[in-house]
C-alpha atoms as an extended CHARMM CRD file, in Angstrom:
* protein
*
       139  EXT
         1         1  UNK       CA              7.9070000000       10.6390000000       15.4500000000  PROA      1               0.0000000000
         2         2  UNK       CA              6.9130000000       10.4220000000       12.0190000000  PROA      2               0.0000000000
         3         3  UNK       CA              5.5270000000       13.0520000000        9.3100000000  PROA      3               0.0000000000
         4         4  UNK       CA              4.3590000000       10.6400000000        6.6140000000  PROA      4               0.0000000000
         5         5  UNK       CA              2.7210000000        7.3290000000        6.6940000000  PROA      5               0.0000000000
         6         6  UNK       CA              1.9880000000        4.6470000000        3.6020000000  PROA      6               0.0000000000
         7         7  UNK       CA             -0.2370000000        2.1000000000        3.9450000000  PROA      7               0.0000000000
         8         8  UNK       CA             -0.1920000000        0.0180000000        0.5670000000  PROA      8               0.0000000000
         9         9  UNK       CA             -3.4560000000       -1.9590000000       -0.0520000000  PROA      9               0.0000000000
        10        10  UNK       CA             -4.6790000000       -4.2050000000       -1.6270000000  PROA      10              0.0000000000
        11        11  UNK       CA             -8.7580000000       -4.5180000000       -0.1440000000  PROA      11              0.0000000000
        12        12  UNK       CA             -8.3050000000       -7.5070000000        1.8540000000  PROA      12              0.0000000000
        13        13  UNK       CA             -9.2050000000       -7.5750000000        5.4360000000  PROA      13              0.0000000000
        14        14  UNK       CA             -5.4600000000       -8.0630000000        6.5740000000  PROA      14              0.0000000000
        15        15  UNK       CA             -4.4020000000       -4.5760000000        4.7170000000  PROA      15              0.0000000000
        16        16  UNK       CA             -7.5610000000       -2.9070000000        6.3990000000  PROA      16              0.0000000000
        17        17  UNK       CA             -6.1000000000       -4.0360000000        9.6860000000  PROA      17              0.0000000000
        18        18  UNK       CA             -2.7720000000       -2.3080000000        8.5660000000  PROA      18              0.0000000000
        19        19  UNK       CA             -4.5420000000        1.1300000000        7.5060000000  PROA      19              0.0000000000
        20        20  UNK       CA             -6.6760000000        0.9700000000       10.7620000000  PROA      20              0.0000000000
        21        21  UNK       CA             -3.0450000000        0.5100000000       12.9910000000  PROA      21              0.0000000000
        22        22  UNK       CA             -1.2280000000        3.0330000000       10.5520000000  PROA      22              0.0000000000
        23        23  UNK       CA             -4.3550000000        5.6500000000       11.1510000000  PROA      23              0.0000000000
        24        24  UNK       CA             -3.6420000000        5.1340000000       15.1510000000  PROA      24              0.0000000000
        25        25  UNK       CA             -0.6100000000        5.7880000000       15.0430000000  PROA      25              0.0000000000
        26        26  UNK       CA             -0.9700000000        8.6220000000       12.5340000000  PROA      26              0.0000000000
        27        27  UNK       CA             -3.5350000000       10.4880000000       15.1970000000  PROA      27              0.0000000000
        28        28  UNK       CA             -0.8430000000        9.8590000000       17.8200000000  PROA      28              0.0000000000
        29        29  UNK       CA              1.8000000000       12.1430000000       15.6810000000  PROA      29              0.0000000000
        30        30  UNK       CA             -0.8970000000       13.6320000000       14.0090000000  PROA      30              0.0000000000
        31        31  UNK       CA              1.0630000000       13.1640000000       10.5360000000  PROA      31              0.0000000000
        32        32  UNK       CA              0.2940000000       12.6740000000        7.4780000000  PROA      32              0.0000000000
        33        33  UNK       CA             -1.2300000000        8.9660000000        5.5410000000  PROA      33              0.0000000000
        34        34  UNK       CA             -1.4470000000        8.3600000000        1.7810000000  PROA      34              0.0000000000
        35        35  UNK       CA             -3.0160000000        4.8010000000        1.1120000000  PROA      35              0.0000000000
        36        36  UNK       CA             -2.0030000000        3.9120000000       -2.0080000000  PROA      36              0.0000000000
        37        37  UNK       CA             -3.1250000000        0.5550000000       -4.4060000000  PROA      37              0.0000000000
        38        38  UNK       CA             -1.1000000000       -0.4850000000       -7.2420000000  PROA      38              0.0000000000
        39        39  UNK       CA             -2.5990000000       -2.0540000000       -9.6630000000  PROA      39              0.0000000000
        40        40  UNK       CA             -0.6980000000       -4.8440000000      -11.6240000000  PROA      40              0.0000000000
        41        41  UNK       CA              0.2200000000       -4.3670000000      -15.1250000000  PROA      41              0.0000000000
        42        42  UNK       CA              1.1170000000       -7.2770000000      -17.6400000000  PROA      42              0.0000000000
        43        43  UNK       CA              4.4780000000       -7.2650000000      -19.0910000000  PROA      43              0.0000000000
        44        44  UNK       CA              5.0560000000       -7.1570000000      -22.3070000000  PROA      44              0.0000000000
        45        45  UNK       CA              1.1840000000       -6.0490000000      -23.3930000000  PROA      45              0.0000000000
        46        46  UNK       CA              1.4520000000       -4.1340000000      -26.4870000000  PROA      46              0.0000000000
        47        47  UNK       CA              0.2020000000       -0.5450000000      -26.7240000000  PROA      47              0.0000000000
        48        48  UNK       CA             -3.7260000000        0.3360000000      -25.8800000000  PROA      48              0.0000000000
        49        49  UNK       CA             -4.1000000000       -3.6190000000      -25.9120000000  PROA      49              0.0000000000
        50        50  UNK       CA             -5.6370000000       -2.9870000000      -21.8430000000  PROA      50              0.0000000000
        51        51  UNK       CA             -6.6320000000       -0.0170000000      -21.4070000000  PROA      51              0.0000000000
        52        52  UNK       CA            -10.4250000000        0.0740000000      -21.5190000000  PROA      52              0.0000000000
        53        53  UNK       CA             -9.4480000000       -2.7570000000      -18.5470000000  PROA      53              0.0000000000
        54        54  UNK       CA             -7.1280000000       -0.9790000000      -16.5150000000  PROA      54              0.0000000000
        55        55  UNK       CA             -9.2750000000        2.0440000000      -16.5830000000  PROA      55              0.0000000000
        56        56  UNK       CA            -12.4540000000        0.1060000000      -15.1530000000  PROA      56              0.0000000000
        57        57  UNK       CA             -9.8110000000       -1.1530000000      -12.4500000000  PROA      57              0.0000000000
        58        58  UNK       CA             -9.1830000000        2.1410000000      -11.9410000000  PROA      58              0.0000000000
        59        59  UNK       CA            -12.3030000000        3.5840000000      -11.8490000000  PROA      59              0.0000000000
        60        60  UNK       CA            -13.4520000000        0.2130000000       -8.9290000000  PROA      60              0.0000000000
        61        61  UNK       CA            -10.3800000000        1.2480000000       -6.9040000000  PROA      61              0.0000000000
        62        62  UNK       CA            -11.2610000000        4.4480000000       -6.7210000000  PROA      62              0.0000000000
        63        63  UNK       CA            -14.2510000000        3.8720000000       -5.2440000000  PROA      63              0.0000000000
        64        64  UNK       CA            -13.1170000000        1.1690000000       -2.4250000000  PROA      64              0.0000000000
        65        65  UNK       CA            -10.3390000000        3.8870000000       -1.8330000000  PROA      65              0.0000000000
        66        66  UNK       CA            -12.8160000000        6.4090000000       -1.3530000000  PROA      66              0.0000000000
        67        67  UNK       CA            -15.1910000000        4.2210000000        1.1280000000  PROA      67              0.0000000000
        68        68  UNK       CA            -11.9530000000        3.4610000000        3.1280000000  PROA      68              0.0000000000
        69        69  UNK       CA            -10.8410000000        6.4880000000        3.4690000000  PROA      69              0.0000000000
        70        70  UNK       CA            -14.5210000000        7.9140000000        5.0440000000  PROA      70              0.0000000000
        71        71  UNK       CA            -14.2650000000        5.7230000000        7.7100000000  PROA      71              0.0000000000
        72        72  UNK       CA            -11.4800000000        7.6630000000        8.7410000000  PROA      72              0.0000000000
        73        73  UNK       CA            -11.9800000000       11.1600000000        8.2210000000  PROA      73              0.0000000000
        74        74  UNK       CA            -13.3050000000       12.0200000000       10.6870000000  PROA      74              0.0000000000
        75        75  UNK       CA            -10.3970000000       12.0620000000       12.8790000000  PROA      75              0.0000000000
        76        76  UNK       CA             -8.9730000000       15.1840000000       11.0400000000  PROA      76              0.0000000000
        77        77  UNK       CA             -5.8260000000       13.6680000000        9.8760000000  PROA      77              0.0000000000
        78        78  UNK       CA             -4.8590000000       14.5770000000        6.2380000000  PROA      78              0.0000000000
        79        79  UNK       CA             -5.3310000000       11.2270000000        4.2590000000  PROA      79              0.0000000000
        80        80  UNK       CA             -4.2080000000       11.3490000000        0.8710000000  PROA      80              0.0000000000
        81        81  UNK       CA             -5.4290000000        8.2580000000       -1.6190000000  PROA      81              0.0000000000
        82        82  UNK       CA             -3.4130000000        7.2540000000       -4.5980000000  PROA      82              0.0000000000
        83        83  UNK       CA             -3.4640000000        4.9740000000       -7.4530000000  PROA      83              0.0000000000
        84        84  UNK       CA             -0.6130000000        3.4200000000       -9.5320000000  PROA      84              0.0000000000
        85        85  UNK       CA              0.3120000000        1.3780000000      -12.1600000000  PROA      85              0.0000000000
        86        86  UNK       CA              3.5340000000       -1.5090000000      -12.4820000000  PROA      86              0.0000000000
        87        87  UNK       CA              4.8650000000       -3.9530000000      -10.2410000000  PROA      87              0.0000000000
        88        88  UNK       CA              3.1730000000       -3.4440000000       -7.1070000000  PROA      88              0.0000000000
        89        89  UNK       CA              6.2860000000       -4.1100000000       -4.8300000000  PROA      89              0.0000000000
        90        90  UNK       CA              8.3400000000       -1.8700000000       -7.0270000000  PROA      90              0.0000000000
        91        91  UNK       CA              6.2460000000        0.8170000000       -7.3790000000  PROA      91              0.0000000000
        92        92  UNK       CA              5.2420000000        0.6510000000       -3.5890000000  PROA      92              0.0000000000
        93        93  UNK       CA              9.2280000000        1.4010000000       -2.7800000000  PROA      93              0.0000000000
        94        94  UNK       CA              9.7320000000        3.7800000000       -5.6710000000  PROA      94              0.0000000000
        95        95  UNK       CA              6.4980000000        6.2140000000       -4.1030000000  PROA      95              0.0000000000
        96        96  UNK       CA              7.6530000000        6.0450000000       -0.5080000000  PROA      96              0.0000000000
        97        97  UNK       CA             11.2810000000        7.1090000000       -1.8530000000  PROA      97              0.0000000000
        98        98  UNK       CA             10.1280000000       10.0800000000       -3.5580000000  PROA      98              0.0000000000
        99        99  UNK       CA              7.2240000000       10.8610000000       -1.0920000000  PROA      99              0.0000000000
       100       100  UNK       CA              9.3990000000       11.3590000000        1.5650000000  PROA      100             0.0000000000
       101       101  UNK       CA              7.6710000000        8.8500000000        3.4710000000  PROA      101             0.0000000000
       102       102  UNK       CA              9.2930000000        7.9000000000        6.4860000000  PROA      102             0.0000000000
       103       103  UNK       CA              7.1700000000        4.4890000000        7.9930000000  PROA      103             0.0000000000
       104       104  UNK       CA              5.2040000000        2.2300000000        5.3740000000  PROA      104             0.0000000000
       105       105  UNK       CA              2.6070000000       -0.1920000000        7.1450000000  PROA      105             0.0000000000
       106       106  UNK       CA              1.2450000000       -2.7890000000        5.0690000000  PROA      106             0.0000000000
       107       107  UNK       CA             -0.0400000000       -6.3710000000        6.1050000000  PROA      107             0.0000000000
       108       108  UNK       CA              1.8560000000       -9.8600000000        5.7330000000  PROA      108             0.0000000000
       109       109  UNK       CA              1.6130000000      -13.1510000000        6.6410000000  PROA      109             0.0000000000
       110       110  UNK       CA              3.3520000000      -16.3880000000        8.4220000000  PROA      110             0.0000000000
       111       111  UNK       CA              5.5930000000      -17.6510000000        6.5230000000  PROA      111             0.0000000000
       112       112  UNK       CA              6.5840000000      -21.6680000000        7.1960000000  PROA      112             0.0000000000
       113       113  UNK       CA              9.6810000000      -22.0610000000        8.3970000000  PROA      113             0.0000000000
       114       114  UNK       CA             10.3900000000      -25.2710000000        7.1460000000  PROA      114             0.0000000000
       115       115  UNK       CA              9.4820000000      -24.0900000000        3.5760000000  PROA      115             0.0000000000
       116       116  UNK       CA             11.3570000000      -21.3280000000        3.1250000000  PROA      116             0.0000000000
       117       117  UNK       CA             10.8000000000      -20.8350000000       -0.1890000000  PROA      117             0.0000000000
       118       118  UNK       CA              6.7610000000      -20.0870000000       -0.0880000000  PROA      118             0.0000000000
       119       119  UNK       CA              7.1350000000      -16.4430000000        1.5310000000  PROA      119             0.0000000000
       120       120  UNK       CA             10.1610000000      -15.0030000000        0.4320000000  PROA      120             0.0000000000
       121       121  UNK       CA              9.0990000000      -13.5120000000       -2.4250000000  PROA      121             0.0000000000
       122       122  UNK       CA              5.9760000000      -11.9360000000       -1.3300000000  PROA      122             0.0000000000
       123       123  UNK       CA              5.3620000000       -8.3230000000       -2.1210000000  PROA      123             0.0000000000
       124       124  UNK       CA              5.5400000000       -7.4070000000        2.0520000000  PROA      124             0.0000000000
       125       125  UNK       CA              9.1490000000       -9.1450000000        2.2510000000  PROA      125             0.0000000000
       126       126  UNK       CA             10.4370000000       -7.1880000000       -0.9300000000  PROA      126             0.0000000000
       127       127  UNK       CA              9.3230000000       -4.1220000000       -0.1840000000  PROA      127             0.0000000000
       128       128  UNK       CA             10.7720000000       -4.5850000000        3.7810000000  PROA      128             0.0000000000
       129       129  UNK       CA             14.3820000000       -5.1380000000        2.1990000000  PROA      129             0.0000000000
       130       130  UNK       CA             13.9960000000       -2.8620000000       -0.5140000000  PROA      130             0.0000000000
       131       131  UNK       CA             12.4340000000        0.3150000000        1.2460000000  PROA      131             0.0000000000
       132       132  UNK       CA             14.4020000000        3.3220000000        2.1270000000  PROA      132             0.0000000000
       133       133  UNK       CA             12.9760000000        3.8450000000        5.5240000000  PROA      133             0.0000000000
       134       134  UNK       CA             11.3530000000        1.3530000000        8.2220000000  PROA      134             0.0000000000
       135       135  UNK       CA              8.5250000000       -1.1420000000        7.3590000000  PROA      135             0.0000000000
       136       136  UNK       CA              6.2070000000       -1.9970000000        9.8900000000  PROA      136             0.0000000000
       137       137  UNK       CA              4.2080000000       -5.3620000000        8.5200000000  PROA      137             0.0000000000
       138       138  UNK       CA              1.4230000000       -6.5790000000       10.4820000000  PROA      138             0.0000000000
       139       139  UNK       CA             -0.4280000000       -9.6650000000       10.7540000000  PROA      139             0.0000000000
């Protein structure tokens, strides 16, 4: 049913749980999965101000990517890994839009009814009404 698969992470237990249901369902369809991280940027930072820092955050996710990804490859699916740099909700929607990706699983939480207002701006709620194809957020 579908050809490409993003799981956005972010290292936590809940977005391993998303990658692990993603990866089922990828052997299923035997499709592709790219498991991206974004890693946050500060606004308004002026010129090479970070980038000793973002690099070591690069270099770090590289390697959690990396030990993620072995747990999995042995189930010869093509897993991609890769690595960004923005707003994480934004630049999760902008790479599934010009990836072609067609489901994005990525992990979320219970929001409290009666307080609307803490939830609704989490990066799992923007990037289900922002996406271009269907969101699958589990919990």
């Amino acid at each position: 049913m579908f050809k490409h698969i993003l799981v956005p992470t972010d290292f936590t237990e809940k977005s391993l749980r998303a990658l692990e249901i993603a990866m089922k369902m990828a052997f299923q369809d035997m499709c592709r999965v790219t498991v991206l991280h974004v890693i946050e940027t500060i606004e308004d930072a002026e010129g090479d101000e970070f980038t000793e820092f973002y690099e070591r955050l690069r270099t770090r996710s590289h390697k959690r990517l990396t030990e993620i990804v072995d747990r999995f490859v042995s189930r010869d699916l093509l897993i991609q890994t890769e690595i960004l740099y923005g707003n994480r909700a934004n630049e999760i929607v902008r790479f599934a839009q010009e990836n072609s990706i067609d489901l994005i699983v990525l992990s979320s939480h219970r929001i409290d009814a009666t307080s609307e207002a803490l939830g609704f701006g989490t990066i799992s709620y923007k990037v289900g009404i922002l996406a271009h194809c269907p969101v699958m957020m589990v919990k």
